[in-house]
C-alpha positions in Angstrom: 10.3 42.3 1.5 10.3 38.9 0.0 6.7 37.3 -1.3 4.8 36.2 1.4 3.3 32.5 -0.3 7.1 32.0 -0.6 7.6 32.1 2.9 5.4 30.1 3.7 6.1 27.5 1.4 9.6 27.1 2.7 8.6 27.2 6.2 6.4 24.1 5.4 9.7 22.6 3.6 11.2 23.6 6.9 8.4 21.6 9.6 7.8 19.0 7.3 11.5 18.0 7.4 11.8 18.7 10.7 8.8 16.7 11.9 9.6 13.8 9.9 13.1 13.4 11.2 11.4 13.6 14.5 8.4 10.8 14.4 8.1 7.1 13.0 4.5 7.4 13.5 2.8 7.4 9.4 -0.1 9.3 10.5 1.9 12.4 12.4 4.3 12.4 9.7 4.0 15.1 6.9 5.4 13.3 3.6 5.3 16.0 2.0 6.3 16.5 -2.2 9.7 17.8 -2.7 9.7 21.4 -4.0 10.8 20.2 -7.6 7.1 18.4 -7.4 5.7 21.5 -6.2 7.0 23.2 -9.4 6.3 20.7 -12.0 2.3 20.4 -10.5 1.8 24.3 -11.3 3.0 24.2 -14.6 1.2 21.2 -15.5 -2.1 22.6 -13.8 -1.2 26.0 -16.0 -0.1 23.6 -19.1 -3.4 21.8 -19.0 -5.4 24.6 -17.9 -6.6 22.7 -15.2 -9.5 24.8 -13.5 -11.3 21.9 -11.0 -8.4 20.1 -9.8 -8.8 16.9 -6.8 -6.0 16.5 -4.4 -6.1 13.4 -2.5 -4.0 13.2 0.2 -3.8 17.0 1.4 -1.8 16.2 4.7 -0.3 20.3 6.1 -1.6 21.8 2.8 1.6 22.4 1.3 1.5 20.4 -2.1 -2.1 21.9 -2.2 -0.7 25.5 -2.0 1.3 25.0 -5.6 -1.5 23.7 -7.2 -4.0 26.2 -6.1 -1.1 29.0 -6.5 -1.3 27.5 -10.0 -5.1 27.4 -10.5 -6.0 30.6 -9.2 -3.9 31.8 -12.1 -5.7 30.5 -14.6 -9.4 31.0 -13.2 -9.5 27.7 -11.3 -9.5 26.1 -8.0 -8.5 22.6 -5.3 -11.1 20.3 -4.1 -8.4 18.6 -1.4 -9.7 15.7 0.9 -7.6 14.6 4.1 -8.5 11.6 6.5 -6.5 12.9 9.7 -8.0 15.6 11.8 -4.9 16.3 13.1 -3.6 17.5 9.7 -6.7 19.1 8.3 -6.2 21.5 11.6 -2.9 22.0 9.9 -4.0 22.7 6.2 -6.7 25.0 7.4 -4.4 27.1 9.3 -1.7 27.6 6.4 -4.5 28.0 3.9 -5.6 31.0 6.5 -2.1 32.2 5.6 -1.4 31.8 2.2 -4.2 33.8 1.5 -5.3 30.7 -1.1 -8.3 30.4 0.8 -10.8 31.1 -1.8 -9.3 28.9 -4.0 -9.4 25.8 -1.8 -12.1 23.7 -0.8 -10.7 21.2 2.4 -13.0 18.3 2.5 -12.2 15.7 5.4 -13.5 12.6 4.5 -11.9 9.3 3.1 -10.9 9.9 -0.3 -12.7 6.2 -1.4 -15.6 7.8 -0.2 -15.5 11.3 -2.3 -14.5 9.8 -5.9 -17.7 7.7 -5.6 -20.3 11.0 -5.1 -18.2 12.9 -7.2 -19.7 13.2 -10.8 -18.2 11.7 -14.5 -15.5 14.4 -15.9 -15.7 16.5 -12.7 -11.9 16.9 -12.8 -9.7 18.3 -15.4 -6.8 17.2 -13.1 -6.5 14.6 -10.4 -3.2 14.7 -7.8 -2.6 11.3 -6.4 -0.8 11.0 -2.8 -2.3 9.0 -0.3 -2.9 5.4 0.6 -1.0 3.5 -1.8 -2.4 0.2 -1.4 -5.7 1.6 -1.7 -5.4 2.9 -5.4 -6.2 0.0 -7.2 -9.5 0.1 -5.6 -9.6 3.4 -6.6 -9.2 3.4 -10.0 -13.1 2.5 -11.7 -13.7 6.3 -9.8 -10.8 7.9 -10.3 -11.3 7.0 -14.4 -14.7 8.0 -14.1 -14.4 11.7 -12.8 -11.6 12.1 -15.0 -12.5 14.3 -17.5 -11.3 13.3 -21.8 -8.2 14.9 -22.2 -7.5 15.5 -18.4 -4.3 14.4 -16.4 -3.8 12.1 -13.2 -0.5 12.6 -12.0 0.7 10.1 -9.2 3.2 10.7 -6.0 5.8 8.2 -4.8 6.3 6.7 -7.9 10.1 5.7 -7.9 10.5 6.0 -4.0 8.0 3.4 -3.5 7.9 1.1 -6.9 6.9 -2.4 -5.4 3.9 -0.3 -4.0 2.8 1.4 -7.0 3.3 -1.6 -9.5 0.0 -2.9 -8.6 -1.7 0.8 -10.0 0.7 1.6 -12.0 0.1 -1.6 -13.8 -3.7 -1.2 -14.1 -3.3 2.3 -15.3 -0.5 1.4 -18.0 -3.2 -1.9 -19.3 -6.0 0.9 -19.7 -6.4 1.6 -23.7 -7.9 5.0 -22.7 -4.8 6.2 -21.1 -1.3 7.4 -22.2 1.4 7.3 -19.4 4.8 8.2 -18.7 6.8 8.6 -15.5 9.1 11.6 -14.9 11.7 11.2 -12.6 11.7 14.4 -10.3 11.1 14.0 -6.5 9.8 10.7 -5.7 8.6 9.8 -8.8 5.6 11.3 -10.6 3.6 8.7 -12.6 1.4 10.6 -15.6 -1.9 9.6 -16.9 -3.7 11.3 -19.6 -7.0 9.9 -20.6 -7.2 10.0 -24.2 -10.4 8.7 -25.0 -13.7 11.0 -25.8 
């Protein structure tokens, strides 16, 4: 009998593909991270020791299921915020499942709306994959809640370039940050904040 979270986790590769093929419409699509991502996320959460990680963007729950995989390892856990009902019915369903549950906290709200009542170095690591255009804005919070030392790693980041440059840009001008950008999946764009 194979592992169970494994199963899972490519039955979600499995939907998401499949539902994506099927609908144009941004909202009912998926988007979700490539497995590669998936990988790379729980050894960075393990390689940083990341115990209070933020999601934003948690869509079916399936690139919050290798983080939280990750961070239950290490004595941690996901604060993941979603917009759409529709796919926080989803998230909550597969979290049911995974048996991660304890490990997760789902929040549906807006994400703009969350880094502002969220507290200075509440996050050791942040995972970036939402509203694109809407990053700029949030980067005074999403600096803020960051804690010295922790990491923001950013989705999408050579699948939609002319969309990122604005952050990416902003991010890369900060003195308190060291970046990088590793090409696996779409693109992940790393942040660590360096200052004190």
């Amino acid at each position: 009998m194979g592992d169970p979270l494994e199963t899972l986790k490519a039955e979600l590769e499995r939907f998401g593909e499949a539902n994506d093929a099927a609908t144009n419409e941004r909202p009912r699509r998926m988007l979700n991270i490539t497995r590669d991502t998936g990988q790379l996320l729980a050894v960075l959460v393990r390689a940083t020791a990341a115990r209070r990680v933020l999601e934003i963007g948690t869509s079916n729950g399936y690139s919050t299921l290798w983080l939280a995989e990750a961070a239950r390892g290490i004595g941690g856990s996901v604060t993941t915020v979603e917009f759409a009902e529709y796919k926080i019915g989803l998230a909550s369903t597969n979290f049911a499942l995974s048996g991660l549950s304890p490990f997760v906290t789902l929040v549906h709200d807006d994400a703009g709306r969350l880094l502002e009542r969220s507290g200075r170095s509440a996050y050791d690591l942040i995972f970036l994959d939402s509203e694109r255009p809407e990053y700029p804005g949030w980067w005074p919070h999403l600096r803020r809640v960051l804690r010295p030392g922790g990491l923001l790693i950013v989705d999408n980041a050579t699948s939609h370039v002319e969309q990122m440059a604005p952050f990416v840009a902003l991010v890369r001008a900060d003195p308190e940050f060291a970046t990088c950008l590793v090409p696996v999946g779409n693109g992940e764009f790393l942040a660590v904040k360096t200052s004190p």
